[in-house]
C-alpha positions in Angstrom: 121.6 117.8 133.4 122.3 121.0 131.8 124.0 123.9 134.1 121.9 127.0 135.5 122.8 129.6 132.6 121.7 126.5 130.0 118.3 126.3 132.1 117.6 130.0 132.3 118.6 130.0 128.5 116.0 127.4 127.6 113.3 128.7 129.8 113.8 132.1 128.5 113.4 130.9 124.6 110.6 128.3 125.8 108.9 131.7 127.0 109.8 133.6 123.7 108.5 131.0 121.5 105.0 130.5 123.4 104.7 134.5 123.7 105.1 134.0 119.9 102.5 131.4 119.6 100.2 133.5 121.5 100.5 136.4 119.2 100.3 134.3 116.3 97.1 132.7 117.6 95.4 135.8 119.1 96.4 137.7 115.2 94.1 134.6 114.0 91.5 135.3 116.4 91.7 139.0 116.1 91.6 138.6 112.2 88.4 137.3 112.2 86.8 140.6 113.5 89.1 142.8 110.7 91.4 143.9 113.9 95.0 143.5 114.5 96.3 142.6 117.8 97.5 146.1 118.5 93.8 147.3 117.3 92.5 144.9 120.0 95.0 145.9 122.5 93.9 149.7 121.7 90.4 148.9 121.7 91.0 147.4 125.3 92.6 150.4 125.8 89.9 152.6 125.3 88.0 150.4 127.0 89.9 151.1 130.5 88.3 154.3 130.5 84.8 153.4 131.2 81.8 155.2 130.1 83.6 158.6 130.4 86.1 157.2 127.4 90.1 157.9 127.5 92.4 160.5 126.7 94.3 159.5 123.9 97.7 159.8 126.2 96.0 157.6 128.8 95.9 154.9 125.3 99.4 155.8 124.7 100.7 155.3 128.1 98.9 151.9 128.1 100.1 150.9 124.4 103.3 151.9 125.4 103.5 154.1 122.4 103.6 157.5 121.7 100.3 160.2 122.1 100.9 160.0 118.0 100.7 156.6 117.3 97.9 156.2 119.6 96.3 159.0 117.8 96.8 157.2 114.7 95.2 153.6 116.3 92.1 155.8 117.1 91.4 157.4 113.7 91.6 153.7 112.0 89.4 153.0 114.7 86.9 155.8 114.5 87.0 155.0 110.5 86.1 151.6 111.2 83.1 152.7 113.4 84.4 151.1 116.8 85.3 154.2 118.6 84.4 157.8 118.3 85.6 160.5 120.1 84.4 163.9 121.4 85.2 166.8 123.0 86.9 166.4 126.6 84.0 168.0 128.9 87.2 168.7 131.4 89.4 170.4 128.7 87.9 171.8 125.8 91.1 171.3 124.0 91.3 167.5 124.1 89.2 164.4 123.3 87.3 161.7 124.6 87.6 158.1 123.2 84.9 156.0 124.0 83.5 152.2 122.3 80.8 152.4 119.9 78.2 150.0 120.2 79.7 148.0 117.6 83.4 148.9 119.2 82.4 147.4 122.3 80.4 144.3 120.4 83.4 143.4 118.6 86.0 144.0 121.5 83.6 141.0 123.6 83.2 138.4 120.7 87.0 138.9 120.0 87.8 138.6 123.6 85.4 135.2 123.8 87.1 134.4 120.6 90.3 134.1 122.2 89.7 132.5 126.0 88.0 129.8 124.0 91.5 129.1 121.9 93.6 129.6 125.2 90.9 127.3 126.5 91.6 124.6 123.6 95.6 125.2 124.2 95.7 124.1 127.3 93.1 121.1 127.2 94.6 117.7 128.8 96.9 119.7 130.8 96.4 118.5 134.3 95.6 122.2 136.6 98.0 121.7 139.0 100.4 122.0 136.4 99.4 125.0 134.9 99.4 126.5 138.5 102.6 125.5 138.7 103.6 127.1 135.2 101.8 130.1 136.4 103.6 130.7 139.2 106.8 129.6 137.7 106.2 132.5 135.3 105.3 135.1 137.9 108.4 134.5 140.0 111.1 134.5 136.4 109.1 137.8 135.9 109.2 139.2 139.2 113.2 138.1 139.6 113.9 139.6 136.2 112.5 143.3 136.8 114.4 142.4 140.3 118.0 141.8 138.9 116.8 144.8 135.7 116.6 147.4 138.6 120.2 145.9 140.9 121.8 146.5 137.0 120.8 149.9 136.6 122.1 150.8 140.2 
């Protein structure tokens, strides 16, 4: 049986390569609806902000980008006619993003698109195992940002 640092190795690439999968199957999905994933993820961005829309920096902060490149996700967006913006009603100096019709049309077959092709991955696979995956997951996360912040100390 391989040592600890060989397990945490191979779980950590076994994670890498299915977060890889997962992109490479949601692009597929999202590619079918003339959006990228980072399209969709801004899209569900914008979304967060309810009927009142979202600041641009509020996308940014969620994108993890900067207010720029968020800026830039919304104008191809806005081009595309699934978001417009308008005038921030608390800040005459800033903007509004809210889901068109057709935005918001697109953001819920895309989003049906893609449970249905996680639903497909994980067919066969008995529940209790993916519970146990799940949690698995949850705990390498929560003990990685754990050991991330004892580094920085």
């Amino acid at each position: 049986m391989p040592d600890r640092s060989e397990l945490a190795l191979q779980l950590t690439d076994a994670v890498a390569s299915a977060y890889q999968a997962i992109e490479r199957a949601g692009n597929r999905a999202y590619k079918s609806f003339s959006l990228s994933q980072r399209a969709h993820a801004a899209m569900s961005a914008i979304d967060l902000g309810g009927p009142d829309g979202a600041r641009p920096s509020d996308v940014a902060s969620e994108l993890g980008v900067s207010r720029a490149a968020a800026t830039t996700f919304i104008q191809r967006l806005e081009a595309k006619g699934l978001v417009e913006t308008t005038t921030d009603p608390d800040d005459d100096r800033g903007v509004r993003v809210t889901l068109t019709r057709t935005g918001l049309d697109v953001l819920l077959r895309a989003g049906q698109l893609e449970r249905r092709l996680a639903a497909r991955a994980i067919e066969g696979l008995p529940a209790s195992s993916i519970a146990r995956a799940v949690h698995l997951l949850q705990e390498f996360k929560r003990r990685l940002e754990e050991k991330q912040i004892g580094v920085l100390h």
